[in-house]
N, C-alpha and C positions, 0 to 999 in steps of 0.2 A: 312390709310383709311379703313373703315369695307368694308370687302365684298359684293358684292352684293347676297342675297341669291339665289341658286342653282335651275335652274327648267329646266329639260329635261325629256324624256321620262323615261331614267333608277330610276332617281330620284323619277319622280311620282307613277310608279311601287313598289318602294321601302318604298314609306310611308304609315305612318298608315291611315286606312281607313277615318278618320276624316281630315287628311290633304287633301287626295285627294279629299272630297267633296271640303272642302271649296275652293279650287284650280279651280273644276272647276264651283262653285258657281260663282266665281270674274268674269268669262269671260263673256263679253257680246255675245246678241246669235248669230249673224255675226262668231264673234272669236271666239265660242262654234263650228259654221259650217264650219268654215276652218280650224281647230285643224288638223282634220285629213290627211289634204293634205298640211300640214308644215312637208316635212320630215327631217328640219331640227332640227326640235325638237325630230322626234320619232327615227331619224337613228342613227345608230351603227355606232363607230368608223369605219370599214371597209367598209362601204356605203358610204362615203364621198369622193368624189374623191378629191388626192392629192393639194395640193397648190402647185404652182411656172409654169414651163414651159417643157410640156411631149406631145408626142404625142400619145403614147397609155398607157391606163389606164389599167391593169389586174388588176382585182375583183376578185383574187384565193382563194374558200374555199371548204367546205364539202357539203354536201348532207343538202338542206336543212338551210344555214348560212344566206340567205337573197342576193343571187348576184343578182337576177333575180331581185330582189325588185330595187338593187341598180343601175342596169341597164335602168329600166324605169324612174325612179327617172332623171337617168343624164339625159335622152332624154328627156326629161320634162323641168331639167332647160335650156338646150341647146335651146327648141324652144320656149317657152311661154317668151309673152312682160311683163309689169310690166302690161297692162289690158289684157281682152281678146283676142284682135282684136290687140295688139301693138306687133311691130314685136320682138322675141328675136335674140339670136347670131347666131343659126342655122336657115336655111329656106330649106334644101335639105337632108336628113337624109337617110343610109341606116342602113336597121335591114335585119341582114344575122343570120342565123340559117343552122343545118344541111340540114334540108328540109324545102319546104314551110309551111307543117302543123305546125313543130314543131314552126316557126314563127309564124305562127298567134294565133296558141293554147295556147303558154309559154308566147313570146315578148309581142303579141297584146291584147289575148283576156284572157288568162292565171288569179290567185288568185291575182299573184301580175305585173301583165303586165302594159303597158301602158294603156288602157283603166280603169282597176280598180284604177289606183293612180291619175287618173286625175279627180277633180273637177268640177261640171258640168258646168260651164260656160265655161270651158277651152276645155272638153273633145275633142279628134279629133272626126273622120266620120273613119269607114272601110268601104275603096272600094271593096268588095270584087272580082271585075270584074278585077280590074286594079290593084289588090294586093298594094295597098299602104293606108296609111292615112291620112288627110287633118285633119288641125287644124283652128278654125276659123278662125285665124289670116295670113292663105294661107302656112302656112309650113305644108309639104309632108314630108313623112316617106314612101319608098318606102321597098317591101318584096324581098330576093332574098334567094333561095336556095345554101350552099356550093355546092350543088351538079352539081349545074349547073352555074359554074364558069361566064361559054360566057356568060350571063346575065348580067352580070357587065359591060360588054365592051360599051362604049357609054355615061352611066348616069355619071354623076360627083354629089360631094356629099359635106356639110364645118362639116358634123361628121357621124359618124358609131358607130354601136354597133352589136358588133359580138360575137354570143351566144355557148357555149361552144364547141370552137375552137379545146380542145383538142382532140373531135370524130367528129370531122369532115373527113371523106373520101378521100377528094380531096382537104386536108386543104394548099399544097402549090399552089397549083393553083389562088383557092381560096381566098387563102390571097393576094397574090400577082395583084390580079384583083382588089381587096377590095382597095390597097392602089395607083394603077393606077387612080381610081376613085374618090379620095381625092382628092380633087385638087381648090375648092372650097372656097373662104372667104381668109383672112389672117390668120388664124391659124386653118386648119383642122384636126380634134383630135377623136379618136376610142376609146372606152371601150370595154374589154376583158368579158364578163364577165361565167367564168369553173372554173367545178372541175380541176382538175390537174393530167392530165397524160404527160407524157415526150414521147411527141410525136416531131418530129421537128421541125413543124413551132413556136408550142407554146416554146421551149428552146431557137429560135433561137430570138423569140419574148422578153420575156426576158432576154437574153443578152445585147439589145439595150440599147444604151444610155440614147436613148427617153423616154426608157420604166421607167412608175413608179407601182408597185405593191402594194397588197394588201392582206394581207390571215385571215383567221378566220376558228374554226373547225364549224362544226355542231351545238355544244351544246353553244355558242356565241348568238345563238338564240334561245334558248330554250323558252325564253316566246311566241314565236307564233310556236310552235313545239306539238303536242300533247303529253305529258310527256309519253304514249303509245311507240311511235313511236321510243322515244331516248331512253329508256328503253330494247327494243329490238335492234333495231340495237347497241346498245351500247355491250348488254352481247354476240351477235352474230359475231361480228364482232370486236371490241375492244381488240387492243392488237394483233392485224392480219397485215400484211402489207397492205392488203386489207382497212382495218380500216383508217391505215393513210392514205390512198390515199385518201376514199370517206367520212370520217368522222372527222380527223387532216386537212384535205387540206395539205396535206403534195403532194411535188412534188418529187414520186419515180420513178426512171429511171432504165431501164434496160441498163445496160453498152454494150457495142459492143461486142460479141462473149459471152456473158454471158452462160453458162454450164446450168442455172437454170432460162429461161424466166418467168419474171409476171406469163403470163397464165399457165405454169405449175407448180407453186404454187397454184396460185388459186383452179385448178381444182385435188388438193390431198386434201382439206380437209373434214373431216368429222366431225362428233358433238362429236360421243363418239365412245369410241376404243371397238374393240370389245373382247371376250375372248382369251388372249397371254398366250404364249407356256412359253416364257422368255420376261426377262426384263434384261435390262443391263442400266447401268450410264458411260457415256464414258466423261473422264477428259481430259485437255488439259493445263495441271497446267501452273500457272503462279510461277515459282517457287523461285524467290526473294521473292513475298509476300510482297511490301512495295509499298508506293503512287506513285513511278515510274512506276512501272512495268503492265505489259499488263494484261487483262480481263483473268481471268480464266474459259475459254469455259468449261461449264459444261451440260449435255444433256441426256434426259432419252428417249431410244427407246424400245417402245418391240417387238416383231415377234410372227406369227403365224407359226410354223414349220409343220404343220402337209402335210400327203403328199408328193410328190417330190420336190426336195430340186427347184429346179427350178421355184417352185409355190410360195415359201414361201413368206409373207407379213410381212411388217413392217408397224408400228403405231411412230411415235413420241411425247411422252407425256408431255414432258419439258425441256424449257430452265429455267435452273438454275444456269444460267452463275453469277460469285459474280466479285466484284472489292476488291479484297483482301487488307488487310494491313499488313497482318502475314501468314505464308504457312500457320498455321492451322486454319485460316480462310475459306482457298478455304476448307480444307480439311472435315471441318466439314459440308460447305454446299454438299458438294458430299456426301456425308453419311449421312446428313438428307435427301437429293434426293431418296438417295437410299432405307430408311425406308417409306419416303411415298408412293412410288411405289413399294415395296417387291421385288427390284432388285434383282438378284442373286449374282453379284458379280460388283467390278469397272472394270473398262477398260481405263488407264492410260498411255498417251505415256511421255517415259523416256530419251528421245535424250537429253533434256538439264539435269532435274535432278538426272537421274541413278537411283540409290539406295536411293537416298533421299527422291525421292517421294513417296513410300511405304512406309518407315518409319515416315511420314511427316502423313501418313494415316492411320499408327498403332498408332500412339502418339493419337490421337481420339479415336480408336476404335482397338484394338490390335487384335481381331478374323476376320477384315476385309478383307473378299478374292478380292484380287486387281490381275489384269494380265496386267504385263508391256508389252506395245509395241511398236516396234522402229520403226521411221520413215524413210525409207532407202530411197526414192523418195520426191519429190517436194511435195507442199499441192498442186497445181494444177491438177498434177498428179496421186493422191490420190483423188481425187476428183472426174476426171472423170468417174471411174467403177459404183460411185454413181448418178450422174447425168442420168448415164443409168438406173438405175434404177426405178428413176423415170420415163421417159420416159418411161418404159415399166407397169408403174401403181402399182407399188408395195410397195410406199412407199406412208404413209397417213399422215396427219398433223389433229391433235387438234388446236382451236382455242388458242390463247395467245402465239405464236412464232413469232410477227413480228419482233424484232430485229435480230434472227434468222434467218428468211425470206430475210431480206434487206442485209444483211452480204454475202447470197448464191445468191443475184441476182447480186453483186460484182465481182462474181466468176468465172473466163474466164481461158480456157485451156492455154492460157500468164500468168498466175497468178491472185491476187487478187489488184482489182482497186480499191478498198475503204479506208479510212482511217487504220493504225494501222496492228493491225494483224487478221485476219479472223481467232480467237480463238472456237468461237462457230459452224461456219464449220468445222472446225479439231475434234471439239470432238462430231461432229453428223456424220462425218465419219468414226471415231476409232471405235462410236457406232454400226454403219451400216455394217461395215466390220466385226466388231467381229458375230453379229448376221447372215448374209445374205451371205456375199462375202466370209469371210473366209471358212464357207460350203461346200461352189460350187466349191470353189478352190481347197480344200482338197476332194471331191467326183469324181473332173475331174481327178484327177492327177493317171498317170498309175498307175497300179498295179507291184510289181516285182513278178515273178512267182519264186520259191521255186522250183530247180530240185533235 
């Protein structure tokens, strides 16, 4: 049988200007005036809540993906009957947000809140005395602050939508008051709808069985995004861990005991590096060089030396980490690292390869100054001297090092909890050592006096 031809929003966006007139020539003006409040025509795969049987929905995306949209949208089909006045599935609704404001300004009153997506026969009333909303049809939507958990205690509810749950404050309280109050109808059911940080409640959220998700980045939306807008946070931000977090919807955790928290990555980096003393390319060969074998951590840092050695500053300017198929594949990207940033020399540890690895890096470039270094301690342990570093502000990050980033937030004085091997930590600390800590170590160390 022929298909039936294709009409959804992506679709009408997609065709030529002459299609979309006559497309919406066809519609009578009724179906011209509720075009816009069918979000089942204009929603995004990840606006659609799940089929089958879940108790909570997570809406997890970026900055700007459309959750908020998709959030209204469900409380919308949840209470509207097939007329105005005709009852739907829900009639007892809570909208939990961090704060009350942020409820009424986002949830309620907001560009894509419930009040803008609802049709005017349908729209609810804001109470703004009694903080909730009446719909003609007698279903309430009542407002509650995370903030103020005890709030909860008393109302019962047959849905909720609770609005990004991952900065929420007193989000176990909170949540846990949220689902006391469920309790409502034969199947009471929550939408999630955050960004994604790995906070607890939201991990432990889903986990659940019940739980069905949802993710999308930022640029998923881009047709109601100001191309402005994704433009800059894109070049600003992209390529950061930062990025995945609020622009991938990516859900990044800091692991227990992590050496390298979120926030203090966040707050090392800067746009542009400033005038360095040295540059170094610290390697972390992978030295089989075949489709088995692990990531060849490769990382350009330079230092400011000027000064007492105890002042000096470090800049990180790239991860040039390669997935090798032949040593001299790692070898050659360490050596084009090294010419785009005017390194002075490699900096290479040789515990597995020995003598190989230098040779592995003469076979490219024969005048190449390489300093092999052994690893005589753990990489956790190696790791540490540089964590304090950080901590103490001295080491800066350039934007485009998230995978870098995600690798060091892995990194716990226990060792390394992430998949594989934490290769690009090892050679941002071979880096960091050679430039900063070997210094300080070699300026501390006595003197022998000469009698």
């Amino acid at each position: 049988m022929p298909q039936a031809p294709r009409c959804d929003a992506e679709w009408l966006a997609c065709a030529p200007h002459r299609i979309r007139e006559d497309f919406l020539k066809g519609l009578s003006e009724g179906a011209l005036l509720a075009l816009p409040f069918l979000f089942d025509f204009w929603a995004l795969p990840h606006q659609v809540a799940p089929k089958g049987a879940w108790k909570t929905w997570v809406c997890m995306g970026g900055r700007g993906a459309g959750k908020t949209r998709a959030g209204a949208e469900w409380v919308r089909a949840q209470v509207e009957g097939a007329g105005p006045r005709d009852p739907g599935r829900a009639r007892r609704v809570a909208l939990v947000g961090e704060t009350l404001d942020q409820v009424r300004e986002v949830m309620v009153m907001g560009d894509s809140g419930i009040l803008a997506c609802s049709p005017p026969d349908r729209r609810p009333v804001w109470e703004a005395t009694r903080k909730r909303l009446v719909w003609p049809n007698g279903a309430v939507a009542q407002a509650f602050s995370a903030h103020a958990p005890e709030a909860m205690r008393g109302p019962q509810f047959d849905a909720a939508w609770a609005d990004e749950l991952g900065k929420w404050k007193k989000s176990e309280e909170a949540w846990d008051q949220l689902q006391f109050a469920l309790r409502l109808g034969e199947d009471p059911r929550c939408v999630v709808t955050t960004t994604p940080r790995a906070e607890g409640v939201l991990r432990r959220v889903l986990g659940l069985d019940t739980t069905v998700v949802s993710r999308a980045p930022t640029s998923e939306n881009r047709a109601f995004l100001a191309p402005s807008f994704l433009r800059e946070v894109e070049a600003r931000y992209g390529g950061t861990r930062l990025g995945r977090q609020e622009l991938d919807g990516a859900l990044l955790e800091d692991v227990e005991g992590t050496l390298f928290p979120q926030a203090l990555i966040d707050g090392c980096r800067i746009e542009a590096a400033p005038a360095l003393s040295r540059v170094v390319v610290a390697v972390d060969p992978a030295v089989s060089g075949n489709a088995g074998s692990d990531l060849c951590g490769i990382v350009v840092v330079g230092a400011m030396t000027e000064g007492p050695v105890g002042t000096w500053r470090a800049v990180v300017l790239e991860d040039a980490s390669v997935k090798a198929t032949s040593p001299t594949d790692w070898a050659r990207a360490a050596i084009a690292a090294r010419d785009r940033h005017g390194a002075e020399r490699l900096v290479a540890e040789v515990n597995q390869g020995g003598d190989l690895v230098a040779q592995v890096l003469r076979q490219v470039d024969p005048l190449v100054p390489v300093r092999a270094v052994h690893a005589a301690r753990g990489k956790a342990a190696r790791a540490e001297p540089v964590a304090a570093l950080y901590e103490q502000g001295r080491v800066s990050h350039l934007r485009g090092l998230g995978a870098l980033e995600e690798q060091m937030a892995q990194m716990t004085a226990q060792g390394f909890r992430g998949r594989g091997s934490p290769d690009r930590v090892d050679a941002l600390v071979w880096a960091l050592h050679e430039l900063i800590l070997a210094p300080a170590e070699h300026h501390r160390a006595p003197r022998t006096r000469v009698l």
